[in-house]
matplotlib code that plots the C-alpha trace (Angstrom):
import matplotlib.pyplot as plt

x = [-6.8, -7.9, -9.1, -9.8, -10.7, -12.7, -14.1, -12.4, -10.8, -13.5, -16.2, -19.6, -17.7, -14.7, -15.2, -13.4, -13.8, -11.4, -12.4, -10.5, -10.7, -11.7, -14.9, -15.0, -12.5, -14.3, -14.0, -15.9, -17.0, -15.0, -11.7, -12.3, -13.0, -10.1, -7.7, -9.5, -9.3, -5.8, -4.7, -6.3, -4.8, -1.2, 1.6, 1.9, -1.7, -3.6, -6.5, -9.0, -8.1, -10.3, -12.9, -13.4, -15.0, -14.2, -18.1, -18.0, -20.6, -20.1, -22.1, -21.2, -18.9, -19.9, -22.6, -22.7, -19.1, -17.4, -16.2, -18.3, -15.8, -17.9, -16.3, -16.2, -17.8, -17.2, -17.8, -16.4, -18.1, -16.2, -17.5, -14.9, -16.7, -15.3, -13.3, -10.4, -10.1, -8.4, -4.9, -1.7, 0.5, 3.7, 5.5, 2.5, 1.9, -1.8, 0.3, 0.8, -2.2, -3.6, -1.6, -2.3, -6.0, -6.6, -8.0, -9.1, -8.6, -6.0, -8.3, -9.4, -6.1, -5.4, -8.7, -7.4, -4.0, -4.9, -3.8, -7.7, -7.8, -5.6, -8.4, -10.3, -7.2, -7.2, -10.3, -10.4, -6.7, -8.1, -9.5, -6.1, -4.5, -6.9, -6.0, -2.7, -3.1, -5.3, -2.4, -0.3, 1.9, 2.8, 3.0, 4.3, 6.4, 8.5, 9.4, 13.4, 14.3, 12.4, 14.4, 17.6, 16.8, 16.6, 16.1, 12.3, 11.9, 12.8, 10.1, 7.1, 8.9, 9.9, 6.4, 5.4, 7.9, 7.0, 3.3, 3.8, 6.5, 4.0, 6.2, 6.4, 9.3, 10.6, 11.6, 12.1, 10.1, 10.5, 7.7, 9.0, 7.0, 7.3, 6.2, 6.1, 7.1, 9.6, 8.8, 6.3, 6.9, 8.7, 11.4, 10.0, 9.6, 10.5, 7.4, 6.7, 9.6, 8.8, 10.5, 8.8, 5.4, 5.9, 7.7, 5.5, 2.5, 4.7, 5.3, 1.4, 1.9, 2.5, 5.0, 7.5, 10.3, 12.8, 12.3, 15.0, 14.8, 17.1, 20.9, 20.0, 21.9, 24.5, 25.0, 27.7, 30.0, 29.7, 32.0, 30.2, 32.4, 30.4, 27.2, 27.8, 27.5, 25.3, 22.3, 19.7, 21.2, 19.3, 15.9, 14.5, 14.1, 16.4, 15.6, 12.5, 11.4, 10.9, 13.7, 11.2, 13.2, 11.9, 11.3, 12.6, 11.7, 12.6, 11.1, 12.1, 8.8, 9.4, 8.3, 4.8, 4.0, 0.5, 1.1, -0.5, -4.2, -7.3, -10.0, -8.3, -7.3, -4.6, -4.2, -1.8, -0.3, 3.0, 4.5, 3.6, 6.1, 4.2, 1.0, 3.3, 4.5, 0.9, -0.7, 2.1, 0.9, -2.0, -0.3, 1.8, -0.5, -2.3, 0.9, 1.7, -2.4, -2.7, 1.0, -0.7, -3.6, -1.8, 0.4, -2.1, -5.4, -8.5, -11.9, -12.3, -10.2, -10.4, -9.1, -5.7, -5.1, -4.9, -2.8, -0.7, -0.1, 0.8, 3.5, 4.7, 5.0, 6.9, 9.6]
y = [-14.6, -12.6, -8.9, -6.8, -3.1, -0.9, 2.3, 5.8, 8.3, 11.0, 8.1, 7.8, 5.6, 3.4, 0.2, -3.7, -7.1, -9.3, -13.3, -15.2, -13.6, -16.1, -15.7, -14.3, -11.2, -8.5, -5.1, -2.3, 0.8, 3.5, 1.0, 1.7, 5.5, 6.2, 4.6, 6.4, 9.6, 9.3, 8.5, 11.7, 13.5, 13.0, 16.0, 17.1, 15.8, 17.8, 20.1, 17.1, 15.6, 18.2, 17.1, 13.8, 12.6, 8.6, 7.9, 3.7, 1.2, -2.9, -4.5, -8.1, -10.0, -8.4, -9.5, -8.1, -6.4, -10.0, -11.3, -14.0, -15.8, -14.3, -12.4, -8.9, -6.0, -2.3, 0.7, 4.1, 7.4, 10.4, 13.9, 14.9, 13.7, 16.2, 14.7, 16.6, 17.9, 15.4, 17.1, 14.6, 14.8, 13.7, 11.3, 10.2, 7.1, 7.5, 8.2, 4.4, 3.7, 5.4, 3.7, 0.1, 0.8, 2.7, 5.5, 8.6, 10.4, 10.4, 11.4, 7.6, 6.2, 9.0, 8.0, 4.6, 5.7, 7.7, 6.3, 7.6, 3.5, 2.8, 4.5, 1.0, -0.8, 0.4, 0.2, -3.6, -4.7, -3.0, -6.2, -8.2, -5.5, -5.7, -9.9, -9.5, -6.9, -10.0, -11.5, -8.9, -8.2, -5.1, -2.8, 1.1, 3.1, 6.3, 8.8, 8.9, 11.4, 14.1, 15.2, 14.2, 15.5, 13.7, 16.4, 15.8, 18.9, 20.4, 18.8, 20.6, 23.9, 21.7, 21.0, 24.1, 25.9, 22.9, 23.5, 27.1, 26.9, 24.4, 21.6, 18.1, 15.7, 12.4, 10.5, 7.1, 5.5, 2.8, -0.3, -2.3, -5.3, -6.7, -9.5, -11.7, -15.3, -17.3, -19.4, -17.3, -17.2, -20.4, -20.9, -23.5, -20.9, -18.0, -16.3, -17.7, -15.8, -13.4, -10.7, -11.4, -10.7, -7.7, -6.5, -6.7, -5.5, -2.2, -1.4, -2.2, 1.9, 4.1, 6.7, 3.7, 3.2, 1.3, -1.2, -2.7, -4.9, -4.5, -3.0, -3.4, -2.2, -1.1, -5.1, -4.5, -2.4, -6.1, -9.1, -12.5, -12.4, -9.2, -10.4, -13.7, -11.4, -9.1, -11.0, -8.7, -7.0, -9.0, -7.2, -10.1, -12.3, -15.4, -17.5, -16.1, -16.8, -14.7, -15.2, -14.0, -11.1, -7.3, -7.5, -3.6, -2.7, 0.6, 2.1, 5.3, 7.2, 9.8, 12.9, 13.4, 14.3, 16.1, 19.3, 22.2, 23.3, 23.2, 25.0, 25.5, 21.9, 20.3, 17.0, 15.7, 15.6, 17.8, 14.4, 10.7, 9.7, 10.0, 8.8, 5.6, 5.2, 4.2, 2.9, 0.4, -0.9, -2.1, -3.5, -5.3, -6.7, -8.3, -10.4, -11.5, -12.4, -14.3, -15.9, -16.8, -18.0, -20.0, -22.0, -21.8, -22.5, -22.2, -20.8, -19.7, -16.9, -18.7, -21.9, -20.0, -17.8, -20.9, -22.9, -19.6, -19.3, -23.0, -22.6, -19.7, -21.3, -24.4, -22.3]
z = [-1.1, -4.2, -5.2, -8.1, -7.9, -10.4, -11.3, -12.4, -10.6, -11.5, -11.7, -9.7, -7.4, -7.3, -6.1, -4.7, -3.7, -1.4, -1.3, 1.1, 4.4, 6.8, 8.9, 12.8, 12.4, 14.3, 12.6, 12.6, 10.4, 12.2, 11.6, 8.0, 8.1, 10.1, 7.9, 5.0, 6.8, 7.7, 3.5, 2.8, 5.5, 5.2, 3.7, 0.3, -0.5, -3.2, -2.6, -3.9, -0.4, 1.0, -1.3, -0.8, 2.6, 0.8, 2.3, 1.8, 2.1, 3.0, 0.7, 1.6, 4.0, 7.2, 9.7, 13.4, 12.6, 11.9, 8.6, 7.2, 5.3, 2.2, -0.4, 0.7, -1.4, -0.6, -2.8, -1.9, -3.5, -5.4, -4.8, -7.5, -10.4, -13.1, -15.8, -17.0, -20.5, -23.1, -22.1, -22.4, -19.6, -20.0, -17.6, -16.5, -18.5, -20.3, -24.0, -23.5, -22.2, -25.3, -27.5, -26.1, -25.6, -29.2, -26.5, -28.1, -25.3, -23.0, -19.8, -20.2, -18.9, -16.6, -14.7, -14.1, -13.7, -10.7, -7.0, -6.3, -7.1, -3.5, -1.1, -2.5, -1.4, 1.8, 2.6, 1.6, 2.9, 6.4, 7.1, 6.5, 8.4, 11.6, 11.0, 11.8, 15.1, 16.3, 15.7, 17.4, 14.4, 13.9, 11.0, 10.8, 8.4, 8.1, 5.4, 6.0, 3.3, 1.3, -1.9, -0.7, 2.9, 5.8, 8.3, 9.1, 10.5, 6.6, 5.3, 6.0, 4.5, 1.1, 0.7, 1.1, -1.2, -4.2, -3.4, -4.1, -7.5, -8.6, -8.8, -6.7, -5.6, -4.5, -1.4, 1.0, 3.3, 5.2, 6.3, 9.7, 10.3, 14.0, 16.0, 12.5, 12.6, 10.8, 8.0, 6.0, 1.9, 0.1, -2.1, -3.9, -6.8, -7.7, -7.4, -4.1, -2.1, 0.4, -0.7, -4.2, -3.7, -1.2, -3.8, -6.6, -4.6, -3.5, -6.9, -7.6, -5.9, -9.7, -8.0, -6.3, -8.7, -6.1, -3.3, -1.1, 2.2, 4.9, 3.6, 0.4, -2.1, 0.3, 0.7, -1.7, 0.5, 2.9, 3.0, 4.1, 7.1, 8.0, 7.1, 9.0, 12.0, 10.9, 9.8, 10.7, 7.1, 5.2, 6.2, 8.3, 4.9, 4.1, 0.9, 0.2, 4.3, 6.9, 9.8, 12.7, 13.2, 11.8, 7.9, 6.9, 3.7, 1.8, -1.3, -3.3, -4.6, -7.9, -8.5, -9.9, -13.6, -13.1, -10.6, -12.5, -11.6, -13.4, -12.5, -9.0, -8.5, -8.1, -10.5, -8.3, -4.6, -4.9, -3.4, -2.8, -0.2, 2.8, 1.2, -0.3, 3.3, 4.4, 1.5, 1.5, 5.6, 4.1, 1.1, 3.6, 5.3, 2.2, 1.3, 5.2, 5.8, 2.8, 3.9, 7.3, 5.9, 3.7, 6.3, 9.0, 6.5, 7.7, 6.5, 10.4, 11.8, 15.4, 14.0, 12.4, 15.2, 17.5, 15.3, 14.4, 18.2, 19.0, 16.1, 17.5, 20.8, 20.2, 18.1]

ax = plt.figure().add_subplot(projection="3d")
ax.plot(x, y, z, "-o")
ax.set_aspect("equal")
plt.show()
């Protein structure tokens, strides 16, 4: 599978297109809007969130709610179209982008810059995600610590108290895949493992700045002896292939550059974490679907799913 995203953050409309998925997944429009309504909904989101309404239209791929096997076209509409003034931010990368571009202005890499762009994500990787529930994979994440607290019943007061002072922060989250197979990614490169391309596509997210599967870096308070009997440390990933147990997968978000207001909104969420937590489902799912689709190929979702199942079976 393949996709590419466009448009600006403050543009008409920001849009995508997924080629790959195979034809006869049934999906329908109210999937879509409730993942889109729930990435808008989640804490420390900026007052934009109330804003946007993220109204999409399919322009290709779909017939009678079932993928076609066609390339898939959606386009998603901003109601935030104001452009903010040619203002550098710092820590928030468009001085770079500026510099690499020969920009003028620095708004022109902050629009791009913007995680507006993952609302297209979702929207498009809701089709690899409904593939793998038809598969009865499971996907579902957590925020485990907020600035160093792990008390969940904290958080909503931190929010508030950052909200207020202006200010944003960091956190963890982690992604538990279950139900999932062994024998999906490769080792034959690099590139191929697993653990690889989940990682890469995480950090596709601007705000994740760490990513770790299983123990992680706490592997190195382990002996082999320990591990030998604690597999399950590894994160469900061994040489680049899942092991069929849970993949767990953990990534550390920073705190946000942008959190002053202009003209009475906010430029930025006063924290990513819980957004990161389910932006990265979706994410997920695009590396395990195209994993499946790989092993299992087909251009016909019935055709994978059977042969999916009969592997499964004869484990």
């Amino acid at each position: 599978m393949n996709y590419l995203t466009a448009g600006d953050s403050h543009g008409k409309y920001i849009c995508g297109i997924i080629d790959g998925i195979p034809s006869g997944i049934s999906i329908d429009e109210e999937y879509i809007k409730k993942a889109l309504a729930k990435r808008r909904s989640l804490a420390g989101r900026s007052i934009r969130q109330n804003i946007e309404k993220d109204d999409f239209e399919i322009i290709s791929g779909i017939y009678k709610n079932k993928t076609t096997g066609m390339p898939i076209c959606i386009i998603i509409k901003n109601k935030s179209n104001k452009r903010y003034p040619n203002k550098f931010i710092p820590l928030h990368g468009e001085y770079f982008g500026a510099l690499k571009y020969k920009h003028d202005d620095y708004s022109i890499a902050r629009e791009r810059l913007s995680q507006r762009e993952t609302a297209i994500r979702v929207a498009l990787f809701c089709f690899t995600r409904k593939m793998l529930e038809d598969l009865d994979i499971k996907i579902e994440s957590k925020v485990i610590s907020c600035y160093g607290i792990k008390d969940e019943t904290k958080f909503d007061k931190l929010i508030k108290k950052f909200s207020k002072e202006g200010n944003s922060f960091g956190g963890i989250f982690e992604v538990k895949i279950k139900n999932i197979i062994p024998g999906l990614g490769s080792f034959s490169q690099g590139c191929d493992r697993l653990q690889s391309k989940i990682s890469a596509i995480l950090f596709s997210i601007g705000s994740i700045k760490g990513v770790e599967f299983g123990k992680g870096f706490s592997l190195q308070k382990f002996s082999s002896t320990e591990l030998l009997k604690n597999p399950n440390f590894l994160g469900g990933i061994e040489g680049g292939i899942s092991r069929g147990d849970d993949i767990i997968i953990r990534a550390v978000t920073r705190p946000l550059a942008a959190v002053s207001l202009i003209d009475n909104e906010s430029i930025s969420d006063t924290t990513s974490v819980f957004t990161a937590a389910y932006i990265s489902e979706f994410l997920v799912s695009y590396v395990l679907a195209s994993e499946i689709i790989k092993k299992f190929g087909s251009d016909i979702f019935e055709d994978i799913k059977n042969s999916y199942n009969k592997w499964k079976k004869n484990l």
